[in-house]
PyMOL CGO cylinders between C-alpha atoms (Angstrom):
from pymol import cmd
from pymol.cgo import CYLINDER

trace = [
    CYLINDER, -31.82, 16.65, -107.60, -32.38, 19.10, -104.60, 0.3, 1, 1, 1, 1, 1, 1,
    CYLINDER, -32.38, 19.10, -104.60, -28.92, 21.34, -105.17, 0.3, 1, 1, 1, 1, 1, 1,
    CYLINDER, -28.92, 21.34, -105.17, -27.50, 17.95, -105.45, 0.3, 1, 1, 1, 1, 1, 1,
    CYLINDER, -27.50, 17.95, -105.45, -24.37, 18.03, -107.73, 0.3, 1, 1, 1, 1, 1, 1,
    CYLINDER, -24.37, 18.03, -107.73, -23.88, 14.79, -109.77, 0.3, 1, 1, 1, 1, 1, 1,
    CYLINDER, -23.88, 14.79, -109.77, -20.43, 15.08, -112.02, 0.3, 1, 1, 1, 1, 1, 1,
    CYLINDER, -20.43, 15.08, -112.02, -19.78, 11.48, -113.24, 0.3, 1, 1, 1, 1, 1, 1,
    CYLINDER, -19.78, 11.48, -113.24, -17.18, 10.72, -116.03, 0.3, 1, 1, 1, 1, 1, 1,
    CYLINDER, -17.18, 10.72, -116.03, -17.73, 7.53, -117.85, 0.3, 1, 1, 1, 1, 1, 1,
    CYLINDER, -17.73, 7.53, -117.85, -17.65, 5.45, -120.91, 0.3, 1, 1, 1, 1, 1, 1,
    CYLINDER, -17.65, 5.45, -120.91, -20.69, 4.54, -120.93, 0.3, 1, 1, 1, 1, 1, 1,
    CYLINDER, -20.69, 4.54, -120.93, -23.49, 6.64, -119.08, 0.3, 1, 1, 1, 1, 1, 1,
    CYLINDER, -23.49, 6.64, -119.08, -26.53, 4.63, -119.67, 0.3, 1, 1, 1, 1, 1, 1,
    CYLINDER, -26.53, 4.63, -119.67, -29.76, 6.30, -118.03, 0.3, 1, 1, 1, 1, 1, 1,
    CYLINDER, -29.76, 6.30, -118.03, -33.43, 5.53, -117.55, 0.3, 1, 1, 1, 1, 1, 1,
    CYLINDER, -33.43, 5.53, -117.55, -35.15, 7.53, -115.59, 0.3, 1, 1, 1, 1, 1, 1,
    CYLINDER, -35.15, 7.53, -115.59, -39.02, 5.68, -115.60, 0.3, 1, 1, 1, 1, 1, 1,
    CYLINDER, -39.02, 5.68, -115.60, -39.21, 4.12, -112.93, 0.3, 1, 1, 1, 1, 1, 1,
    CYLINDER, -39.21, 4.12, -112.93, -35.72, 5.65, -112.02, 0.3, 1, 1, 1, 1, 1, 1,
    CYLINDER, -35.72, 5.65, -112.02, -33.28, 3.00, -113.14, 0.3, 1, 1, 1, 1, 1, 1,
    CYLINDER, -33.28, 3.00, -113.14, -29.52, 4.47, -113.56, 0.3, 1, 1, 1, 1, 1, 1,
    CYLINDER, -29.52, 4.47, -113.56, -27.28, 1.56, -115.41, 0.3, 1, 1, 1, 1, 1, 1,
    CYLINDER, -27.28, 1.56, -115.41, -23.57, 3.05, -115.92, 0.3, 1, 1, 1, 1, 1, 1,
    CYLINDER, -23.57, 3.05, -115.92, -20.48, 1.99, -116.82, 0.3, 1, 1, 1, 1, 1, 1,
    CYLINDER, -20.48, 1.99, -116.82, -17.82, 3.75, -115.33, 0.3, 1, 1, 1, 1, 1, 1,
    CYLINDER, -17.82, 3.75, -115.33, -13.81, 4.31, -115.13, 0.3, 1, 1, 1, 1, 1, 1,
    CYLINDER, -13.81, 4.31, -115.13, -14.57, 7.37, -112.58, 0.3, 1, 1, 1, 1, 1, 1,
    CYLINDER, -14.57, 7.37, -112.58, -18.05, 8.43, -111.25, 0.3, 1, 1, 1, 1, 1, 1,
    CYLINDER, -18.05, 8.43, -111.25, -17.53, 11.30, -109.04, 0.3, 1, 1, 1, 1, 1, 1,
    CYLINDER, -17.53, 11.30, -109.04, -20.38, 12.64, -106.83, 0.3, 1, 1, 1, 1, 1, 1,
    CYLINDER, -20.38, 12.64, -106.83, -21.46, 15.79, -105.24, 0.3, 1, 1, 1, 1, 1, 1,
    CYLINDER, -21.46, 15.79, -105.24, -24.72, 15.43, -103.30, 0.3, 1, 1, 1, 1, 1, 1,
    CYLINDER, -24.72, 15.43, -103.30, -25.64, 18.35, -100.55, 0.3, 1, 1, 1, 1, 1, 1,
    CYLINDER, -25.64, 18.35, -100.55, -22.11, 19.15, -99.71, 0.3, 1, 1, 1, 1, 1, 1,
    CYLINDER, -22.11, 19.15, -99.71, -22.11, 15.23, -99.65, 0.3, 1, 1, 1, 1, 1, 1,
    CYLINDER, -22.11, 15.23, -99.65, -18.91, 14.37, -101.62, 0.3, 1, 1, 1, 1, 1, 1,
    CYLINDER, -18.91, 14.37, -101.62, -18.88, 10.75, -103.05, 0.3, 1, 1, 1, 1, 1, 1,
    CYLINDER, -18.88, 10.75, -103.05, -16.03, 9.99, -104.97, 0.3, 1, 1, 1, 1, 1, 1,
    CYLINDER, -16.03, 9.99, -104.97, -15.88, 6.54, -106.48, 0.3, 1, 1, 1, 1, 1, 1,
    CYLINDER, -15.88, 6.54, -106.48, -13.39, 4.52, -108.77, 0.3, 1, 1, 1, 1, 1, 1,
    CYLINDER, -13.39, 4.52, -108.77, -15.35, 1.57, -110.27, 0.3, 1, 1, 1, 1, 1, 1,
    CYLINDER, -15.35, 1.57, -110.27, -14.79, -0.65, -113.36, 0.3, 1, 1, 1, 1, 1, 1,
    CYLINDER, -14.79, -0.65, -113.36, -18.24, -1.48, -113.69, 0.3, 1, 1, 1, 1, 1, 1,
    CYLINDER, -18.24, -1.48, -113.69, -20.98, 0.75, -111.87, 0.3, 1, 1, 1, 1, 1, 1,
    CYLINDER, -20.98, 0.75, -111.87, -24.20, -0.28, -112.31, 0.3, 1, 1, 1, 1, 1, 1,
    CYLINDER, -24.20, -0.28, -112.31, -27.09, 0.93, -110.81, 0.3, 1, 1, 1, 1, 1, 1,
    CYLINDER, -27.09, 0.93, -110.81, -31.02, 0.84, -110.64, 0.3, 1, 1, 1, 1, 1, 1,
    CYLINDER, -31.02, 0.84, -110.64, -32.70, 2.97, -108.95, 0.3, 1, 1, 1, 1, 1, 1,
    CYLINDER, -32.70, 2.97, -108.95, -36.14, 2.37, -107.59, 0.3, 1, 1, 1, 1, 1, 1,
    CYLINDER, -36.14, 2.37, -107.59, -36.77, -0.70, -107.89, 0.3, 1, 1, 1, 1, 1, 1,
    CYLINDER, -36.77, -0.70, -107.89, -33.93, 0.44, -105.72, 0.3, 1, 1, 1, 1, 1, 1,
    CYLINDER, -33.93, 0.44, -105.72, -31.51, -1.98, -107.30, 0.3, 1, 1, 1, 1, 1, 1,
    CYLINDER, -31.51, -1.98, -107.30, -27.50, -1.15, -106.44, 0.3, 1, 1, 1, 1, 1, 1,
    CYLINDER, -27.50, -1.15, -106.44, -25.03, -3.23, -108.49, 0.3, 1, 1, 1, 1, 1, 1,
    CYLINDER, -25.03, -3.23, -108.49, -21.31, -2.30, -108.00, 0.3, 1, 1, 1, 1, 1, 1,
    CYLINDER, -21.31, -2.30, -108.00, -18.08, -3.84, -108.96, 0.3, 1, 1, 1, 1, 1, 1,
    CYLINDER, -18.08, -3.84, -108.96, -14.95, -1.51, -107.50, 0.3, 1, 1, 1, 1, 1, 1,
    CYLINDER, -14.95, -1.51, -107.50, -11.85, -1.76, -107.32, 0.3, 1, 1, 1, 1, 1, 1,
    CYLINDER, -11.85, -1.76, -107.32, -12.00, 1.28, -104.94, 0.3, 1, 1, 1, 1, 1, 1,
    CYLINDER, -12.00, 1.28, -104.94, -14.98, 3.02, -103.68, 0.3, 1, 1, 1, 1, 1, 1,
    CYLINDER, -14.98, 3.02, -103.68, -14.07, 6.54, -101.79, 0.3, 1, 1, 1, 1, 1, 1,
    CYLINDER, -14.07, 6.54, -101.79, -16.64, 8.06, -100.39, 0.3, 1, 1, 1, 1, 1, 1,
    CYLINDER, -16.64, 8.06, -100.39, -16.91, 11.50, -98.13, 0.3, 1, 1, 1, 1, 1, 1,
    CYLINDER, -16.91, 11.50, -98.13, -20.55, 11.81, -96.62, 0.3, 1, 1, 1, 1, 1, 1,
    CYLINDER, -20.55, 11.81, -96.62, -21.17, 15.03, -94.74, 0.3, 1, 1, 1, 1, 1, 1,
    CYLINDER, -21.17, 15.03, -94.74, -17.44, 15.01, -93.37, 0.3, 1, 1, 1, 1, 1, 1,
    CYLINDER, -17.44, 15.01, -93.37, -17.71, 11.72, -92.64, 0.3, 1, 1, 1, 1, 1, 1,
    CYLINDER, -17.71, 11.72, -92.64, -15.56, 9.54, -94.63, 0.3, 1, 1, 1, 1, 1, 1,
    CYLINDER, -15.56, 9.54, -94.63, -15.82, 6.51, -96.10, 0.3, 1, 1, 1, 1, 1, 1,
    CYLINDER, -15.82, 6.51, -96.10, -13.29, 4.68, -97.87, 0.3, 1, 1, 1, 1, 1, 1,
    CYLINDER, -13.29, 4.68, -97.87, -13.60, 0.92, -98.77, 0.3, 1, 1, 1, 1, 1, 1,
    CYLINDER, -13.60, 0.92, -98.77, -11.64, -1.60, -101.15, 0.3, 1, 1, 1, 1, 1, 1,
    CYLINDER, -11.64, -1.60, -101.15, -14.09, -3.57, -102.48, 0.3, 1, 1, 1, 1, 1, 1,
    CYLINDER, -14.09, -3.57, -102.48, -13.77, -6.88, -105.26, 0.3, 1, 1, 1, 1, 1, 1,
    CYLINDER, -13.77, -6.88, -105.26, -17.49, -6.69, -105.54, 0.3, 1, 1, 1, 1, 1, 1,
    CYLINDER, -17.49, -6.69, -105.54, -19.76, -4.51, -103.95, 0.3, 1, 1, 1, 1, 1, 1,
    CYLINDER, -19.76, -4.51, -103.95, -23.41, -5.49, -104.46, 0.3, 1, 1, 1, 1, 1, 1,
    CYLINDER, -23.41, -5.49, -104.46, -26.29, -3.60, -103.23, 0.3, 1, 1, 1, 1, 1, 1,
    CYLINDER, -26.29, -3.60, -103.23, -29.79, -4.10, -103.63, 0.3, 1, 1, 1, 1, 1, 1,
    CYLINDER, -29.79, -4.10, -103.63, -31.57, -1.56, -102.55, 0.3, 1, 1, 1, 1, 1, 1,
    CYLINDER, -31.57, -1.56, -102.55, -35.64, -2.75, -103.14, 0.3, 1, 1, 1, 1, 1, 1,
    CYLINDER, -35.64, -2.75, -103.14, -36.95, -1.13, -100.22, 0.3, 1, 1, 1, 1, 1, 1,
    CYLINDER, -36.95, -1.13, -100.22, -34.05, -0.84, -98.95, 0.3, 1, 1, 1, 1, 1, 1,
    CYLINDER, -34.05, -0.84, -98.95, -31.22, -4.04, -99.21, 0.3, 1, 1, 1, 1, 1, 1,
    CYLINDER, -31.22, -4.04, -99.21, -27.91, -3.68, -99.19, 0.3, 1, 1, 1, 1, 1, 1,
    CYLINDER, -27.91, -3.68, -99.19, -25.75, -6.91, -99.56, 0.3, 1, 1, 1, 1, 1, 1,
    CYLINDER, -25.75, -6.91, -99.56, -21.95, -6.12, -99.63, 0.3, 1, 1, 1, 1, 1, 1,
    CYLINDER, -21.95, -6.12, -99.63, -18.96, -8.06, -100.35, 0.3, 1, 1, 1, 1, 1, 1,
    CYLINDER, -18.96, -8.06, -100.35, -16.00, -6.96, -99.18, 0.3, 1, 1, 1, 1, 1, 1,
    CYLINDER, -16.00, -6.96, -99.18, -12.37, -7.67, -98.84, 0.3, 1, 1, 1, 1, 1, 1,
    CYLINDER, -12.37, -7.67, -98.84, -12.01, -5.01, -96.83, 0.3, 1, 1, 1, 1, 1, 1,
    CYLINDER, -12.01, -5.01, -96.83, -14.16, -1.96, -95.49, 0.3, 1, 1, 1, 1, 1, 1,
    CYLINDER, -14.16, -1.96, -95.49, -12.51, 0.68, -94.24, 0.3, 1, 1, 1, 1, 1, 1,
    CYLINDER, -12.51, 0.68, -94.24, -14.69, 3.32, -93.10, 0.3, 1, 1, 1, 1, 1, 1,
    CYLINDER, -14.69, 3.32, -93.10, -14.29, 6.67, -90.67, 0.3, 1, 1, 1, 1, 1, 1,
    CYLINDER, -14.29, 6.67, -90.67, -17.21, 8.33, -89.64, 0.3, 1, 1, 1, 1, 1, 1,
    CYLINDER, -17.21, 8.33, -89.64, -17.32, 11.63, -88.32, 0.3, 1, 1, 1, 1, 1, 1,
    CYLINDER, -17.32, 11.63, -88.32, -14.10, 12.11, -86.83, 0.3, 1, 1, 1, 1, 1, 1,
    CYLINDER, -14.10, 12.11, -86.83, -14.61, 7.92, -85.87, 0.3, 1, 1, 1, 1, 1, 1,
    CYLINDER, -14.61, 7.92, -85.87, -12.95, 5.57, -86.80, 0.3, 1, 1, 1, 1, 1, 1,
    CYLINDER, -12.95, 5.57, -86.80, -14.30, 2.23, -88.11, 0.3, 1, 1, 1, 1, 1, 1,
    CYLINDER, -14.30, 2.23, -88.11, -11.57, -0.94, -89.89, 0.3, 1, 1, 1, 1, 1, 1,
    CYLINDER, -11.57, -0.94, -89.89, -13.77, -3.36, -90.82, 0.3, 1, 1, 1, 1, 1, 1,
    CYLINDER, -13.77, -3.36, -90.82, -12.96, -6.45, -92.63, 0.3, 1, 1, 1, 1, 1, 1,
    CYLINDER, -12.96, -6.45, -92.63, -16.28, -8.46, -93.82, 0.3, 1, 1, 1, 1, 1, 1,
    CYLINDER, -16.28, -8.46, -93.82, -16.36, -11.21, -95.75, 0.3, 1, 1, 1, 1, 1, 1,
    CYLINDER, -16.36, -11.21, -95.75, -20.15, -10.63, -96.15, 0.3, 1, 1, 1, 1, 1, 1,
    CYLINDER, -20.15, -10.63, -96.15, -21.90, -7.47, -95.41, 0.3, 1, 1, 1, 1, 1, 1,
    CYLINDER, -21.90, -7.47, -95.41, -25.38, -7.69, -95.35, 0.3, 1, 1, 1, 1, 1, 1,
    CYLINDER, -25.38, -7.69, -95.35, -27.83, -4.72, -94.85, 0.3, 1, 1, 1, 1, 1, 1,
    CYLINDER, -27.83, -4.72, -94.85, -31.39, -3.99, -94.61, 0.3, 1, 1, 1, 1, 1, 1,
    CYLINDER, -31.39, -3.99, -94.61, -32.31, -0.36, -94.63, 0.3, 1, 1, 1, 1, 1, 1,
    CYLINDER, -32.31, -0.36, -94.63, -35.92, -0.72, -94.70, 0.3, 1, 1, 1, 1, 1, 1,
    CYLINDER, -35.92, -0.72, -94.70, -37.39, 2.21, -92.62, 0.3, 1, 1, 1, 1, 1, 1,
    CYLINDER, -37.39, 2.21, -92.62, -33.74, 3.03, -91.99, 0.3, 1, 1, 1, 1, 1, 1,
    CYLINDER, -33.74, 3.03, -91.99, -32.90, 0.12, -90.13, 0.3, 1, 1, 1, 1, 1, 1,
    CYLINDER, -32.90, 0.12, -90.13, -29.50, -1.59, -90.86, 0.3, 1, 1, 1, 1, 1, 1,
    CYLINDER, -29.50, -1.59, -90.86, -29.24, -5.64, -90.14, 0.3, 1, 1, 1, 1, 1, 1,
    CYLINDER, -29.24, -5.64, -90.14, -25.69, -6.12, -90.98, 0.3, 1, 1, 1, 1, 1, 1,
    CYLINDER, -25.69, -6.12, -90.98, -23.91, -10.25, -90.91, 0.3, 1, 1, 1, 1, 1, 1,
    CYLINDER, -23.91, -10.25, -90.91, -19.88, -9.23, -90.40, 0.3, 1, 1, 1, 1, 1, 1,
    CYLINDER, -19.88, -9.23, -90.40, -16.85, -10.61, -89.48, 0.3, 1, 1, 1, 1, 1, 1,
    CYLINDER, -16.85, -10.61, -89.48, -15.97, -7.80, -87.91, 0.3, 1, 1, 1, 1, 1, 1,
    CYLINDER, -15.97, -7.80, -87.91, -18.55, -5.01, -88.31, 0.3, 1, 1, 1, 1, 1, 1,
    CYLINDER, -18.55, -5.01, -88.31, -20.12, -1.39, -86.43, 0.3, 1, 1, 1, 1, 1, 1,
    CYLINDER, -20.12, -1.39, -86.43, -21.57, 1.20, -87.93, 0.3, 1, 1, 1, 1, 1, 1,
    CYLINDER, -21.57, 1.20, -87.93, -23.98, 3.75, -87.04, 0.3, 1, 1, 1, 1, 1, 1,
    CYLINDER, -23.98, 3.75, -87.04, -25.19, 6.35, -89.91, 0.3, 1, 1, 1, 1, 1, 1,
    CYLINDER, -25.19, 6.35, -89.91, -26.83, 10.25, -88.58, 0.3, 1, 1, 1, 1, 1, 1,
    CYLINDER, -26.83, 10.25, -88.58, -30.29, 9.42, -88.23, 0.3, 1, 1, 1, 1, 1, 1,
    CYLINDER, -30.29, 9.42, -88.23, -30.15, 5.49, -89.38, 0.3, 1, 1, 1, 1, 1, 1,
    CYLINDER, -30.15, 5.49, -89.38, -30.51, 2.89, -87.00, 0.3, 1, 1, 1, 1, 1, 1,
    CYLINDER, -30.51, 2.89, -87.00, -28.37, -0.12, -87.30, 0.3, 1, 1, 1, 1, 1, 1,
    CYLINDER, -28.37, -0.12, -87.30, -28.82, -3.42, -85.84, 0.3, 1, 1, 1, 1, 1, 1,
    CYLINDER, -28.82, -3.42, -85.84, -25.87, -5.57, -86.46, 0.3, 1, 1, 1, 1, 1, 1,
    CYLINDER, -25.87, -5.57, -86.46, -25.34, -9.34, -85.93, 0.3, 1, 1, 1, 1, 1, 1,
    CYLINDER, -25.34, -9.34, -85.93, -21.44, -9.92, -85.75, 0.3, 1, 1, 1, 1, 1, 1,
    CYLINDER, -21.44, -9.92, -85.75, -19.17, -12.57, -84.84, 0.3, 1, 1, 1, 1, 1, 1,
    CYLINDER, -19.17, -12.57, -84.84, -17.51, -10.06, -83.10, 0.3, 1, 1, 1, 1, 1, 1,
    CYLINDER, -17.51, -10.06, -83.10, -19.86, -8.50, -80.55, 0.3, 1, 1, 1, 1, 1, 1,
    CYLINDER, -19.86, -8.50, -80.55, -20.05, -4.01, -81.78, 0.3, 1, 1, 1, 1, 1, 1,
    CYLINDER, -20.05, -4.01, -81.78, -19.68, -0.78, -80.57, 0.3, 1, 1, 1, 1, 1, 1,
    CYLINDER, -19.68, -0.78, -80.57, -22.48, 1.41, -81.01, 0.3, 1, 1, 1, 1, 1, 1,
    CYLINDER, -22.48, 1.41, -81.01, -21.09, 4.59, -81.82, 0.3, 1, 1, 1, 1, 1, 1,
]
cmd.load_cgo(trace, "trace")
């Protein structure tokens, strides 16, 4: 896709592309997208796309995005991404981005990203992604960063 790099090794590597629905099963699914890196350790990744459905159990998600870095120990990260919701669970989220650096613990993590707009119920939570917008309700008022 685009000069987009996708290496994933898995056991099972289950793929429909229709209505662009990607269901895998995974012991490592390791991503290069645009000098993107997204490396990811998952029992169980499963994932539809467009619909734009995101199901992910990790044990450890490690992700690099554009040199910002994201790493995050996860029991069950679930995303649903219809047009566009993400709803995380998280033990904790440990993210840095862009040289920033974000410790966040949620015990639910909750995010819209329809038009890019991020809506996000935390703990503890701030996050701000290059050209996404993110409106965040915390218990902990956030930094915009």
């Amino acid at each position: 896709m685009y000069g987009l790099i996708l290496v994933v090794y898995c056991d099972v590597a289950y793929r429909q592309l229709f209505s662009r629905i990607l269901a895998e099963y995974c012991d490592v699914a390791y991503r290069q997208m645009y000098g993107l890196i997204l490396a990811v350790y998952c029992d169980v990744a499963y994932r539809q796309m467009y619909g734009l459905i995101l199901v992910v159990y990790c044990d450890v998600a490690y992700r690099h995005l554009f040199g910002l870095i994201l790493a995050e120990y996860c029991n069950v990260a679930y995303r649903q991404m219809y047009g566009l919701i993400l709803a995380v669970y998280c033990d904790v989220a440990y993210r840095q981005m862009y040289g920033l650096i974000l410790a966040v613990y949620c015990d639910v993590a909750y995010r819209h990203l329809y038009g890019l707009i991020l809506a996000i119920y935390c703990d503890v939570s701030c996050r701000r992604l290059y050209n996404l917008i993110l409106a965040v309700y915390c218990d902990v008022p956030c930094r915009h960063l």
